[in-house]
Structure formats: structure tokens, C-alpha cells
C-alpha positions as CSV (number, residue, x, y, z in Angstrom):
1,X,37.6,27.0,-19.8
2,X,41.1,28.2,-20.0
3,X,44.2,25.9,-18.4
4,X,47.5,26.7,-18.2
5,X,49.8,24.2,-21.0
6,X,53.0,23.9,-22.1
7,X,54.0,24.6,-25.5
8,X,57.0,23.5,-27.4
9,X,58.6,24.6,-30.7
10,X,60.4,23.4,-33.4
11,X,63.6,24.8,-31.5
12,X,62.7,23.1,-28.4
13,X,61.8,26.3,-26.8
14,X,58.8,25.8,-24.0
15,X,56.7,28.6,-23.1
16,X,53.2,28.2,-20.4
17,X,50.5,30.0,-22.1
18,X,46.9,30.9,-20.1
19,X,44.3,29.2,-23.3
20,X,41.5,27.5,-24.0
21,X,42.1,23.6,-23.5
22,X,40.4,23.2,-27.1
23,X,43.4,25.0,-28.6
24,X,46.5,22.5,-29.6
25,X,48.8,24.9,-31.3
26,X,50.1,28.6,-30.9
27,X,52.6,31.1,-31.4
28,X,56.2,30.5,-29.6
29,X,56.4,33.8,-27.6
30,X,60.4,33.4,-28.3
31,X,60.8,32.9,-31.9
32,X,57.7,33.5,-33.4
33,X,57.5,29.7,-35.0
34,X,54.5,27.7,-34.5
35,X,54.5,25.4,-30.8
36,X,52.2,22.7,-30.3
37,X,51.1,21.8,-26.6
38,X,52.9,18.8,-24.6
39,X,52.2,17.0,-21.8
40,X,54.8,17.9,-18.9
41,X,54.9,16.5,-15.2
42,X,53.1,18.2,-12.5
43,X,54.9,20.3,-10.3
44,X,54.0,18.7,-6.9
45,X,56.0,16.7,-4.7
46,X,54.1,14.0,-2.6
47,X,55.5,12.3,0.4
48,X,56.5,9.2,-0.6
49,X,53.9,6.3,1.2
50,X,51.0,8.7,2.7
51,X,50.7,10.5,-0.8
52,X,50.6,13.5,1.0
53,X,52.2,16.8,0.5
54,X,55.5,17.3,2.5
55,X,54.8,18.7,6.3
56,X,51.3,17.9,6.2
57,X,51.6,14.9,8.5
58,X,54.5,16.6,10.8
59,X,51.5,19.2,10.7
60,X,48.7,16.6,11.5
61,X,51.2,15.1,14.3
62,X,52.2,18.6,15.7
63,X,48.4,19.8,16.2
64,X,47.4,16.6,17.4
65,X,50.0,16.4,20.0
66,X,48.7,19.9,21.3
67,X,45.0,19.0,21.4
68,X,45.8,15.8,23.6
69,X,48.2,18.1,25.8
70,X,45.1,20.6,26.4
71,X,43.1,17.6,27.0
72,X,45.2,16.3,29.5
73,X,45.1,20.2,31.3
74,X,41.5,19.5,31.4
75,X,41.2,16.5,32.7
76,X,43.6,17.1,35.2
């Protein structure tokens, strides 16, 4: 199954390369020099105490304040 990973060179240059996740090393697409894959940080920002990603619970609060206004329509 192919990931994407980052790869990093002698000369500290860090490419992403599409590969199988077997694979540890590869070419640097920059200088040519042989890059070994790294682990780097995801590229996700969470909400700090739900865990969830940013607008999702302005999101959850926003829909849920229009289903309990067409409730209240209903009812009334």
C-alpha cells in the first residue's frame, strides 16, 4: 500500500514522496543524494479540550440551535 512520507537528505533537504511504506530510503528529488524517510508531525490542528477539528462544534451548536428553532415552529 503506498503512503505519503517525508524524506530527508544529507543536506537537510525534505521532499514528500507517494511510495510503498516498505521502502525506507530514496532519491532526493533536489540533489540527487540518497534521503531516508523521517517521522514528521501531522498536519491537523485539533481544538484544544473536545479533540475536535476547529468549527466543528460551532457547527454542531449552529445546526442544533436551528433544529430546536424548527421544533419550537412546530410545536407552536
Amino acid at each position: 500500500m503506498k503512503r505519503m512520507y517525508e524524506f530527508m537528505c544529507a543536506e537537510e533537504h525534505v521532499t514528500e514522496q507517494l511510495i510503498d511504506e516498505g521502502i525506507r530510503t530514496t532519491v532526493c528529488k533536489e540533489c540527487g543524494d540518497s534521503a531516508i524517510r523521517i517521522l514528521s508531525t501531522p498536519r491537523i490542528k485539533l481544538e484544544g479540550i473536545t479533540g475536535a477539528f476547529p468549527g466543528a462544534a460551532d457547527k454542531w451548536v449552529k445546526n442544533r440551535a436551528e433544529k430546536l428553532k424548527q421544533e419550537q415552529k412546530k410545536a407552536s
